[in-house]
Structure formats: structure tokens, C-alpha cells
C-alpha positions in Angstrom: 0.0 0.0 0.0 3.1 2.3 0.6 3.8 2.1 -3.2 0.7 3.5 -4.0 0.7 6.0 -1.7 3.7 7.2 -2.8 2.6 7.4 -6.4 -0.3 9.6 -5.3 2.4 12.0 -4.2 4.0 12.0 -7.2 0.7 12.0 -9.5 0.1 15.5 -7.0 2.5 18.2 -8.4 0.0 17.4 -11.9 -3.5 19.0 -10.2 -1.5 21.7 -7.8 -1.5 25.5 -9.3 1.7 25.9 -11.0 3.6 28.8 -12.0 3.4 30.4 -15.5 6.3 29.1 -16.3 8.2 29.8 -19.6 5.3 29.0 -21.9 7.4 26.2 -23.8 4.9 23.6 -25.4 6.9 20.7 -24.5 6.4 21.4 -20.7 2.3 20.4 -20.9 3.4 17.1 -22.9 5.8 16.4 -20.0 3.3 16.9 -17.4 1.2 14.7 -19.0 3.7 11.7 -18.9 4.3 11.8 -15.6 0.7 11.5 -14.7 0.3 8.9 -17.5 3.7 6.8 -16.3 2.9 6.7 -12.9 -0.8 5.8 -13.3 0.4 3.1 -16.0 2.4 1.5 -13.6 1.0 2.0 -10.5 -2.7 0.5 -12.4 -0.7 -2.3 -13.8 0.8 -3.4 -10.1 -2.8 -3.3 -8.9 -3.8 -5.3 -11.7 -1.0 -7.7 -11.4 -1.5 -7.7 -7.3 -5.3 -9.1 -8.1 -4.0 -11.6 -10.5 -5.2 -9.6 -13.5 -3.2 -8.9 -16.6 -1.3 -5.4 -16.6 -3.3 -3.3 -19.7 -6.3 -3.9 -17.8 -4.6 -2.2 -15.0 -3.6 0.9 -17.1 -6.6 1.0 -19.2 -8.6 1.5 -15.8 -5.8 4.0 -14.6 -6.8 6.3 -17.8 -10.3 5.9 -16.8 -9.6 7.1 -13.4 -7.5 10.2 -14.1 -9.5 10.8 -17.2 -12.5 11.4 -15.1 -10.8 13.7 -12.1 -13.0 16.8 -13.3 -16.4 14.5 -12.4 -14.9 14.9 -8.5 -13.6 19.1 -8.7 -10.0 18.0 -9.6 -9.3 19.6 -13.1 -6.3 20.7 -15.2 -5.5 17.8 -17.3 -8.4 17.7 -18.7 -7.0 19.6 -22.5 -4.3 17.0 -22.8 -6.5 14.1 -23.5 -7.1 15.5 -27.1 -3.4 17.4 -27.3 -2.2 16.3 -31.1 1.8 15.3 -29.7 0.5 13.2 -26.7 -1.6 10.7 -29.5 0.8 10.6 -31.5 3.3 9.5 -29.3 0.0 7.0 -28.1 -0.3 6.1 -32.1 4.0 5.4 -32.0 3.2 3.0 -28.8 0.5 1.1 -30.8 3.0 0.2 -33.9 5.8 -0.7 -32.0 3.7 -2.9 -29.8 2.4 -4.5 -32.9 6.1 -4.7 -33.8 7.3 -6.2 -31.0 4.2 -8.8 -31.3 5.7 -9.1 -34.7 9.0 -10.2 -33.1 7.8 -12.7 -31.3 6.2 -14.5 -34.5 7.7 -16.0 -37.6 6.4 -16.1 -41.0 6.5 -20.6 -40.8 4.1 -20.1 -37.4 1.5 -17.7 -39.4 1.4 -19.9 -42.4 0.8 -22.8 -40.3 -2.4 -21.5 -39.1 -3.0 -18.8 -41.9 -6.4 -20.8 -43.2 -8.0 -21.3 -40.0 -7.0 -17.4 -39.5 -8.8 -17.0 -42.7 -11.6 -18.7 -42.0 -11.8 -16.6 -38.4 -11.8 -13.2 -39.8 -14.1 -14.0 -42.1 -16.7 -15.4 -39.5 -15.5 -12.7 -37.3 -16.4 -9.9 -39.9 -19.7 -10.9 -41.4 -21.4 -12.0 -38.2 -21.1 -9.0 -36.0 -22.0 -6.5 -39.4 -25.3 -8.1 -39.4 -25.8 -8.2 -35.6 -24.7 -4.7 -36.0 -27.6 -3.7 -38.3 -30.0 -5.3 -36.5 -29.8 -3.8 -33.7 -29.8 -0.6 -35.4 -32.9 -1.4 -37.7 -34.5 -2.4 -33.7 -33.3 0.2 -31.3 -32.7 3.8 -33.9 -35.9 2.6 -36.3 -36.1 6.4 -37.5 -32.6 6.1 -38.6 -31.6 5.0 -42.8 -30.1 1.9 -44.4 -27.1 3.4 -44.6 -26.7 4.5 -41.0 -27.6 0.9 -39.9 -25.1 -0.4 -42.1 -22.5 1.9 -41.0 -23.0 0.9 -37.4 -22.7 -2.7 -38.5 -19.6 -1.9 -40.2 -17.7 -0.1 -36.9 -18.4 -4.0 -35.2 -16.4 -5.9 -37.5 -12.7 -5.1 -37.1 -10.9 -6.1 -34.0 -8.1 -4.2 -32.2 -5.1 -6.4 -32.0 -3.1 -4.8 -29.6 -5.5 -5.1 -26.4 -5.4 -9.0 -27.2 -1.6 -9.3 -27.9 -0.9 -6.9 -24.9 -2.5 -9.6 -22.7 -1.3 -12.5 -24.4 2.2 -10.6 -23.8 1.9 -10.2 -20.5 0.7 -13.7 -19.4 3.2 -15.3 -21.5 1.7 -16.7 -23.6 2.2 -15.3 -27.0 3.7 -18.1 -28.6 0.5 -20.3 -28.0 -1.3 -21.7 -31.6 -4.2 -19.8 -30.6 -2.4 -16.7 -29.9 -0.9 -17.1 -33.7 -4.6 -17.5 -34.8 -5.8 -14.5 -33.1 -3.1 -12.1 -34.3 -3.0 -13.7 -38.1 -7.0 -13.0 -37.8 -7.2 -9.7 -36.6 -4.5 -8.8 -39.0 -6.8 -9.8 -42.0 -10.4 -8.8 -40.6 -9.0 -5.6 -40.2 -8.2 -5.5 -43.3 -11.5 -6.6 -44.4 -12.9 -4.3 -42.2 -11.6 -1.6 -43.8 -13.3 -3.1 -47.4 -16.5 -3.3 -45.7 -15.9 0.7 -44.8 -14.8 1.2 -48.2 -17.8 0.0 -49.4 -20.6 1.7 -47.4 -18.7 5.1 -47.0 -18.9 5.1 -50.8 -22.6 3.8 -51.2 -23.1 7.0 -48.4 -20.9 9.4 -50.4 -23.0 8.5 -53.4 -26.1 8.9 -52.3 -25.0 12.3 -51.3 -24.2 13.5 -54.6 -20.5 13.2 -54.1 -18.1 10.8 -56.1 -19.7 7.9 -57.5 -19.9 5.0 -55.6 -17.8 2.0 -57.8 -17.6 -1.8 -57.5 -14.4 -1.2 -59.7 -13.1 0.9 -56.8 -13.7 -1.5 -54.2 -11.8 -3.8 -56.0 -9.1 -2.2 -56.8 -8.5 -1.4 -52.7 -9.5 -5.2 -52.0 -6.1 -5.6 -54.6 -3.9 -3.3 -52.9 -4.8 -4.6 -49.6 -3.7 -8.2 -50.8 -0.8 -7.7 -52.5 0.6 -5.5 -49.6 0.2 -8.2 -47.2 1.1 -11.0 -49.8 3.9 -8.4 -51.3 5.8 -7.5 -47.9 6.1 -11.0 -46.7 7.5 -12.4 -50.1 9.6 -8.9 -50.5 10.8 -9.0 -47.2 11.4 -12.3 -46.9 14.2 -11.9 -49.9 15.5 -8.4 -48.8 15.5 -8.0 -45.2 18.3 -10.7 -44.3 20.4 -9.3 -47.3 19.8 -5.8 -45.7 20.5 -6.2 -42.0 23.9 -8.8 -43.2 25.1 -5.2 -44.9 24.2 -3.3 -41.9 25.8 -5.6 -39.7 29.4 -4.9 -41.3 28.9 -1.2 -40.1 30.6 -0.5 -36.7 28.6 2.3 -34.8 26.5 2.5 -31.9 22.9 1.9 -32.3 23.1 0.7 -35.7 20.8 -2.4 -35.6 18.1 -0.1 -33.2 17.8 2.5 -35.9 17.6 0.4 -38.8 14.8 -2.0 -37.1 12.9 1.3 -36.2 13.2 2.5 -39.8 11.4 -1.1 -41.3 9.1 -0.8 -39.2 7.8 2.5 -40.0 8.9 1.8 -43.8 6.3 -0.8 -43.6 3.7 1.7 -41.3 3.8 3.9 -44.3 3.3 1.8 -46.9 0.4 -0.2 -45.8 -1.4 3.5 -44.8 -0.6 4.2 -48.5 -2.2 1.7 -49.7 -5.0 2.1 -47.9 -4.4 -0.1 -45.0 -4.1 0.8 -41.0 -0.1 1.6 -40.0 -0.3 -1.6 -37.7 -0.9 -3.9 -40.1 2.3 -2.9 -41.3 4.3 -2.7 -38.3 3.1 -6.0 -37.3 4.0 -7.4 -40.8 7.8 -5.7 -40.3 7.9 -7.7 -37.3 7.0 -10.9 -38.6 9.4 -11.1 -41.4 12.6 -10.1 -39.4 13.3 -13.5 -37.7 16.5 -14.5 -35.4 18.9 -14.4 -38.4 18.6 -10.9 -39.0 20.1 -10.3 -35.5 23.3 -13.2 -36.0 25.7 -10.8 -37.1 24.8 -8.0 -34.1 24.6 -11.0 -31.5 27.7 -12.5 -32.4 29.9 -9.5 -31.4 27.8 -9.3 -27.6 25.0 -6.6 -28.9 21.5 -7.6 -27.5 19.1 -9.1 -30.1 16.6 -6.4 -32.1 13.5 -7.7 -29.7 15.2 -6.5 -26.7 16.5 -3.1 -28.1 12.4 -3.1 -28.4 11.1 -4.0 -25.5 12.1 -1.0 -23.4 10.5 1.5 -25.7 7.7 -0.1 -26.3 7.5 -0.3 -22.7 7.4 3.3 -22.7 4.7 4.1 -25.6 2.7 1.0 -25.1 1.3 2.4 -21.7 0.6 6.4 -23.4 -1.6 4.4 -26.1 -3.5 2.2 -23.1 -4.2 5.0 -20.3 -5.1 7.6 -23.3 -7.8 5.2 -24.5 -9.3 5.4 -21.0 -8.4 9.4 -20.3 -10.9 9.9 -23.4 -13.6 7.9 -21.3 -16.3 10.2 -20.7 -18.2 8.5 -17.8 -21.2 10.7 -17.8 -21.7 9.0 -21.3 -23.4 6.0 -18.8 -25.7 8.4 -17.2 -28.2 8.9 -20.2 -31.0 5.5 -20.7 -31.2 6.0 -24.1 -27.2 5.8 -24.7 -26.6 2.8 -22.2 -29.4 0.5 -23.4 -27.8 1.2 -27.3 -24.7 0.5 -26.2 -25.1 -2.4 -24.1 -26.9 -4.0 -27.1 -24.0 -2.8 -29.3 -21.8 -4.2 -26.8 -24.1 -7.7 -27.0 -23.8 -8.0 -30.6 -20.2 -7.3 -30.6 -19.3 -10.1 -28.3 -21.6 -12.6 -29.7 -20.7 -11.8 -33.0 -17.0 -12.6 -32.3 -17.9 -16.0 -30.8 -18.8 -17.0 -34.4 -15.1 -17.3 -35.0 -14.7 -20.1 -33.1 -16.6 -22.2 -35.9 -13.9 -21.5 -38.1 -10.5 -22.8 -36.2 -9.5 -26.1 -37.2 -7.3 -28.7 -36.4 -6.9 -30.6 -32.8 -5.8 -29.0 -29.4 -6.9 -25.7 -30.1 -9.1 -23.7 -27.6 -12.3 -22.5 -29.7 -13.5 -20.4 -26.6 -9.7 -18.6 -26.3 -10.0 -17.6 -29.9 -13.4 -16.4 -29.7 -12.6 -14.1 -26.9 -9.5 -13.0 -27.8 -11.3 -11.4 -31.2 -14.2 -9.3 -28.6 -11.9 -6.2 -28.5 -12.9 -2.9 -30.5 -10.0 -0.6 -29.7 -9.4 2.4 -31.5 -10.4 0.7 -34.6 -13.8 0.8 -33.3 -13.1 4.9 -32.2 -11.7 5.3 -36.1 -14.8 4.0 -38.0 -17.0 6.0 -35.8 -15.1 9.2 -36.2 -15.4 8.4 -39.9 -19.0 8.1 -39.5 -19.2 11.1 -37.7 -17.3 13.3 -41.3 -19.2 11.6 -43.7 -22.7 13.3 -44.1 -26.1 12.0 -45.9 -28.6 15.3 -46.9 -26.5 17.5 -45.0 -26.8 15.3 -41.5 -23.6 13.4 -40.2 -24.3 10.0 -40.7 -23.2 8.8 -37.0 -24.8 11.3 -34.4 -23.7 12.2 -31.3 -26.1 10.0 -29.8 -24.9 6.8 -31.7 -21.3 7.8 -31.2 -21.6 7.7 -27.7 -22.8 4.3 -27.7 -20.9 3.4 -30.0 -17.4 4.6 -27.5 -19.2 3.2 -24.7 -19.5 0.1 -26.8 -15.7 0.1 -27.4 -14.9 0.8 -23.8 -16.9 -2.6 -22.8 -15.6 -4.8 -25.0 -11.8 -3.3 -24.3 -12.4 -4.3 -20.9 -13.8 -7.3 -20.6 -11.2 -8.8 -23.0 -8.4 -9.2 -20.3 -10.7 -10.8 -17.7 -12.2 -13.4 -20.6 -8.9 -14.3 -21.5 -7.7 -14.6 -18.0 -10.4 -16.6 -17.0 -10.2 -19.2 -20.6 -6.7 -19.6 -20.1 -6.5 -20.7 -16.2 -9.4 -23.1 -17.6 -7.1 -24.0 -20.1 -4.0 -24.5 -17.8 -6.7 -26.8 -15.5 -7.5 -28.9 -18.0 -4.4 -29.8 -19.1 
């Protein structure tokens, strides 16, 4: 109890009146990662102390300090939406999905890259139409083309909430682990075709650009040979490049270089039309223990541990900013709870479809299905797209359906570490 004591005396220089200061715009960002270090660890001991896994710990800690003003204790609350703190939050996202990366090899994905297949597909098209349902039953005043949008912000999942917890109970290098990363890798992706293909029907039906099946296509293209092309690219390039890099003497040199794939990859897949971490997880994935033999062999620690520590450091930002930008008055309003809880139904039932699709002996169907329920910021990103794209002059997500639709994310973000927990220790038991 001491420790935690003593981090409330260092979270309380953050909510005392302060000086003016010298008005540099770095001092605010450092402000704001002391409150979000501390909190992150001090949330994660707790968690760990109750047997829970550590992001559930800091998720909760953002929660907390994200909702001070509800109790008189403000100060903080413009940082939660300051441009440099997410991006330093979006940095902590890819190079989690990096390090993930890391951990995996290209032979492990292939081995379950059909039953990941069949996952994400399960995983896409049955919470899309639970989505729309539940539109069409509880916002019956609303269009086609807003209960189709709803659907559409159910289907992706957010990888990082799952691997963070697989991460931090060890056990990352299970098959079902592989499955879940190799499927929420490609339902983002389809995800994202799904999104293609309603915000153009939407942007049609406005009188904007015309809506094309040829265009859909073309991104469904992209989309596969960026995943197909990095792997078989990288696989031929990357050993060739680090071997050269190895011969080069300075400090740092396999660090930097690592770095730079990564967010070589990051910017391609966004370029393509793809989310960043579906390249940074790729980058990961291809660069496999050989890349590091020439570094290793002259006593310099291997590329995943130059990682670790900085991901350590970003991870966290990503975690407690997802639960600073819980609103919690959001749960006070009937109308916006009972959406979201039936959101919040569909999205976890809808995910338990994917467990139809794994295949092959000795794999937990219930693991995979619960390691899919998480929304993330994937879920926050379709909804704010929702929220730009406008049908006769009306924003196709309102504010009321947004709400829901955070609150929605929030649940399923938190029940995630407990399910998995929970599946698991009834794993371990069984066996």
C-alpha cells in the first residue's frame, strides 16, 4: 500500500497551481507523462496484485484520471485530445504491434493462416449483421445506410489489447495466440473493405463521387498484394539488408535500422489504404533471429530487446489515453446505455462465431473467440469516420450513436483481459 501512496504524491504536483512558467509547449506534454507513467504502472501493479493482466490495469488507470473533473480535480483535462501526446500513443501502438511481430515468424502464421482466414471472415460478417439489426431495432427512425454503418464499426478487431494480454501472461507463442493475431490482422483489413464499401454507397447517395464496385476492387487488390507483397519482399530483402548493416561498426546501428522497417512498412500499408499496424506487425514478422546473427555475435542484445524498453514506454501512453478519453457521464443517459449495451451484445456474440472457423486438434475454440471481442481504436476510427461523412446535410453517426458506439468500445476493451484470464486458467486446468 506504501507504493501506492507514494505514487499519489508524485501524480500531485500534476493537479496543484503551478507557476506560469516559460510558456514552452513541450512542458504540458511532460506533465502529461508523468501522470500517464505513474498511473500506468502504478494501475498495472494493482492489476497484477489481483491476479489480472497489466493493460487492464492501465486501461482503468486512464479511466480514473481521465474522469478527475467528475470529482472538482481539473487541469488535465486539454491533454487528453493534445495532437503530440496521440501521436506518441499512435507510435506506442505500432511498435507494440512490432514487437508482437517479433515474437512470431512467417513458418508459425502460415501454419495457421487458413483457420485465421476462415476466423476473420466469420469474425467480420457476423457481427456486421448483428450490427444492423440492432440498429434497424433500437434507432428505427434512422436510414439503411446508418444501420449499415453501425454494423460496419463492429467488425474489425483491435489487435493490440489482445496481444498486450497475451504478452503479458506469456503466452504469446501459443497456436491460438498465432490465430488471433493472423485473424485480426486480416479482418482488419477486411474491415476496412467493408468501410470502403458503405462510405462510398453514403458518399453516393449524397451526390458526391460515384460509388464503384471497380473501386472497391481495386482497394481489395492493394490490400492483398501489400500483405502477400511485404512478406514475399521482405522475406528476400531483409536478411540481405541487415547482413550489410551488420558490417557497419557504430552504436545503435541495428536499433535504428529495425525502427526504420518498421515504420517503412507503417507507411506503406497507410498508403495503400491499410491501417499503419498492419504494417508494423508485418515488419515484425518477417525479421526472424537471423537478421540479428551478425549484431549477436559481437555481444549486442538481439533487435526484440533493443524493443522492449520502448515499447515499454509508448505501449502504456496508447492504453491509459484510451481510458483518459472515457467520458463516464456518457453511462448516465438511458437512451445511450441500453444502445450500447446492445452494441456491446452483438459485438461479443458476434465474435464467438469465430470459433466455428478454427480447425485442427488441441486448439481452444472459446480462447479464440474471446481473444477477437476487443474494438480498440479501430472501433473509435470507424465511428469518427461516421461522424465526417454526411447524408442530406446530417452526419451519418450522431452524437447520440457515437456515444454508444465509445461506450461500446470501452466494454468490449475491458472485458477482453478478464475473458482471457479466465479461458486460459481453464485451459491450464484442463491440461
Amino acid at each position: 500500500m506504501r507504493r501506492f501512496v507514494f505514487g499519489a504524491v508524485l501524480l500531485w504536483p500534476a493537479f496543484a497551481v503551478a507557476g506560469p512558467g516559460h510558456g514552452d509547449t513541450v512542458a504540458p506534454i511532460a506533465l502529461a507523462l508523468v501522470v500517464i507513467l505513474v498511473a500506468a504502472k502504478l494501475g498495472g501493479e494493482l492489476a497484477v496484485r489481483l491476479g489480472q493482466p497489466a493493460v487492464l490495469g492501465e486501461l482503468l488507470a486512464g479511466i480514473v484520471i481521465g474522469n478527475l473533473s467528475l470529482v472538482g480535480i481539473s487541469g488535465l483535462d486539454n491533454l487528453w485530445t493534445n495532437p503530440s501526446l496521440d501521436m506518441l500513443a499512435r507510435l506506442g501502438v505500432l511498435l507494440l504491434l512490432f514487437e508482437v511481430g517479433l515474437e512470431s515468424t512467417v513458418g508459425q502464421m502460415m501454419k495457421v493462416g487458413a483457420t485465421s482466414l476462415q476466423v476473420a471472415t466469420l469474425g467480420v460478417v457476423t457481427p456486421f449483421v448483428l450490427g444492423w439489426l440492432v440498429s434497424v431495432w433500437l434507432l428505427p427512425s434512422h436510414g439503411a445506410y446508418a444501420h449499415a454503418f453501425v454494423g460496419a464499426t463492429l467488425c474489425a478487431t483491435s489487435v493490440g489489447i489482445t496481444a498486450r494480454v497475451f504478452q503479458d501472461l506469456g503466452r504469446l507463442h501459443t497456436r491460438e495466440a498465432r490465430i488471433i493475431l493472423g485473424a485480426a490482422v486480416i479482418d482488419d483489413v477486411m474491415g476496412l473493405v467493408v468501410l470502403a464499401v458503405v462510405g462510398g454507397a453514403i458518399s453516393a447517395a449524397d451526390g458526391g463521387a460515384a460509388f464503384s464496385y471497380g473501386g472497391v476492387g481495386v482497394l481489395v487488390l492493394k490490400a492483398a498484394a501489400f500483405l502477400i507483397g511485404s512478406l514475399v519482399l521482405g522475406v528476400y530483402l531483409s536478411p540481405r539488408l541487415f547482413a550489410l548493416a551488420a558490417r557497419l561498426r557504430g552504436r545503435g546501428v541495428l536499433l535504428a535500422l529495425g525502427l526504420a522497417w518498421c515504420f517503412l512498412l507503417s507507411w506503406l500499408a497507410d498508403r495503400v489504404g491499410l491501417a499503419p499496424v498492419v504494417g508494423a506487425f508485418s515488419a515484425g514478422l518477417i525479421l526472424e533471429d537471423a537478421h540479428n546473427r551478425g549484431f549477436v555475435e559481437r555481444g549486442e542484445p538481439a533487435l526484440a530487446e533493443l524493443i522492449r524498453p520502448i515499447a515499454g514506454f509508448l505501449a502504456p501512453v496508447f492504453f491509459v489515453l484510451m481510458g483518459a478519453r472515457t467520458d463516464l457521464r456518457a453511462f448516465a443517459a438511458p437512451s445511450v446505455l441500453g444502445l450500447a449495451l446492445a452494441l456491446t451484445a452483438a459485438a461479443v456474440l458476434g465474435k464467438q462465431a469465430c470459433s466455428l472457423g478454427v480447425r485442427g486438434p488441441g486448439v481452444d475454440r472459446l480462447t479464440v473467440g474471446l481473444g477477437m471481442i476487443p474494438r480498440g481504436e479501430v472501433g473509435l476510427i470507424f465511428a469518427n469516420i461516421g461522424l465526417e461523412l454526411r447524408l442530406g446535410g446530417r452526419p451519418v453517426i450522431d452524437p447520440h450513436m457515437f456515444s454508444a458506439i465509445v461506450v461500446m468500445v470501452i466494454l468490449t476493451t475491458l472485458v477482453t483481459p478478464f475473458a482471457l484470464k479466465f479461458s486460459l486458467a481453464r485451459r491450464r486446468g484442463e491440461n
